[in-house]
N, C-alpha and C positions, 0 to 999 in steps of 0.2 A: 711171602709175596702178598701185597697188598690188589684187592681188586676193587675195581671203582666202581663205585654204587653208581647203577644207570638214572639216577635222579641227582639233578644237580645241587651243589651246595648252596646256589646262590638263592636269596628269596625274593621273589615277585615282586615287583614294583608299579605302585601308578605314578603314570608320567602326568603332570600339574600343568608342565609347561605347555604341548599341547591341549588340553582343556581348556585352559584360559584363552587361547586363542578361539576355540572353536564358542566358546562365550562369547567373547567381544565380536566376534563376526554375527552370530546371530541379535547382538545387541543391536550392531548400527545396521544389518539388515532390515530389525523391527522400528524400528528412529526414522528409516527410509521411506517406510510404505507407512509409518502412521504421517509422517509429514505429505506424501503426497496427498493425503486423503485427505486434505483439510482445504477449503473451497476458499482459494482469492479473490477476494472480492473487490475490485480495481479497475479504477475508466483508466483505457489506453488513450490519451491522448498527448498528440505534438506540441510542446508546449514552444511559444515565438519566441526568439533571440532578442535579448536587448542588452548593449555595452554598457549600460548605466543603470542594473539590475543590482539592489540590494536585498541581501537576506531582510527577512523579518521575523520579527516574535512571534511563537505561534502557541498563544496560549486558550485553552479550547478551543482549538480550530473549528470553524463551519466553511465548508466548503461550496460551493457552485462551479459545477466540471459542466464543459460547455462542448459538443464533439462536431465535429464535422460534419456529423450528419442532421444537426438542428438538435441533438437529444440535450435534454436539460438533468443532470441528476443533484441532487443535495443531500450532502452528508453521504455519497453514494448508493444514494436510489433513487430508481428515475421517476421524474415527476414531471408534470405538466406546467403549462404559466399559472394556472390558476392556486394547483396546488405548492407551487413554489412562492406564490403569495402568501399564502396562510402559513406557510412553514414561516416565514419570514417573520411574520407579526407575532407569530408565537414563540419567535426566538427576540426579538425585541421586548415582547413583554416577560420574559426569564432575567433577559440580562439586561443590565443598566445600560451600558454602551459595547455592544457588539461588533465584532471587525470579524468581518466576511473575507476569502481567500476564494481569489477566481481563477480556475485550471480552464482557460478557454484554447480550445486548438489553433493550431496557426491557419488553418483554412476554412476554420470556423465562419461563418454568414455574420457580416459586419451587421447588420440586423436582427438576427437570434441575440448577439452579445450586444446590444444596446437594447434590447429589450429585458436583459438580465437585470443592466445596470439599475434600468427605469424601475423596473420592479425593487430593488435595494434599494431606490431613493424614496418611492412611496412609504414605505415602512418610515421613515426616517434614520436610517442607518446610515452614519458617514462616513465611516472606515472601513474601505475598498481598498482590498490588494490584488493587483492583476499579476498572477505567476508567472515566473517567464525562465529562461537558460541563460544563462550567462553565456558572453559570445561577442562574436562582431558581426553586429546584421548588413545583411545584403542589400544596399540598397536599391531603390527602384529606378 
């Protein structure tokens, strides 16, 4: 009579398949929290509808974001008129012909954005794009 050894014949195994799983979740867990930890740096502002909006080339872009609340930033930092002149002159004296991209809100001070402009035309810069949505505007 044969008696069965209380130790099994079979030998021990590591399961891979769970493993791998429990990797890939702690991977895109770590993916998760290093992305949130990184600071957006970005003006929120409504950009206005216009039906006869074309893309443009945007090659080194410089920006002028104009907000609703009178705040002036370039290149996204916020500056004042005085120093958003100087920034100006010293991006005219960098580049031969410079073209400036203007993110102004839709409820933006028709005043703050004509004194953006004015300040762009002193430099002598004459490539102005004003950003806008594509859309069919409302009219008044």
């Amino acid at each position: 009579m044969i008696i069965p050894s209380p130790r099994s014949q079979r030998r021990a195994r590591i399961e891979i398949v769970p493993l791998i799983d429990v990797i890939f979740f702690l991977l895109a867990t770590f993916v998760m929290v290093s992305l949130s930890m990184i600071q957006n740096k970005g003006i929120t502002v409504n950009l206005p509808v216009a039906s006869s909006a074309l893309p443009q080339k945007q090659e080194n872009p410089v920006t002028i974001s104009l907000t609703d609340k009178g705040e002036i930033y370039f290149n996204k930092e916020k500056v004042d008129s005085e120093t958003l002149q100087q920034d100006l002159n010293r991006l005219k004296a960098q580049e031969n012909d410079p073209k400036v991209f203007i993110h102004g809100d839709a409820k933006a001070n028709l005043g703050d954005f004509t004194a953006v402009i004015d300040s762009i035309r002193k430099t002598g810069i004459t490539k102005i794009a004003i950003q806008t949505k594509s859309g069919t505007a409302a009219t008044p």
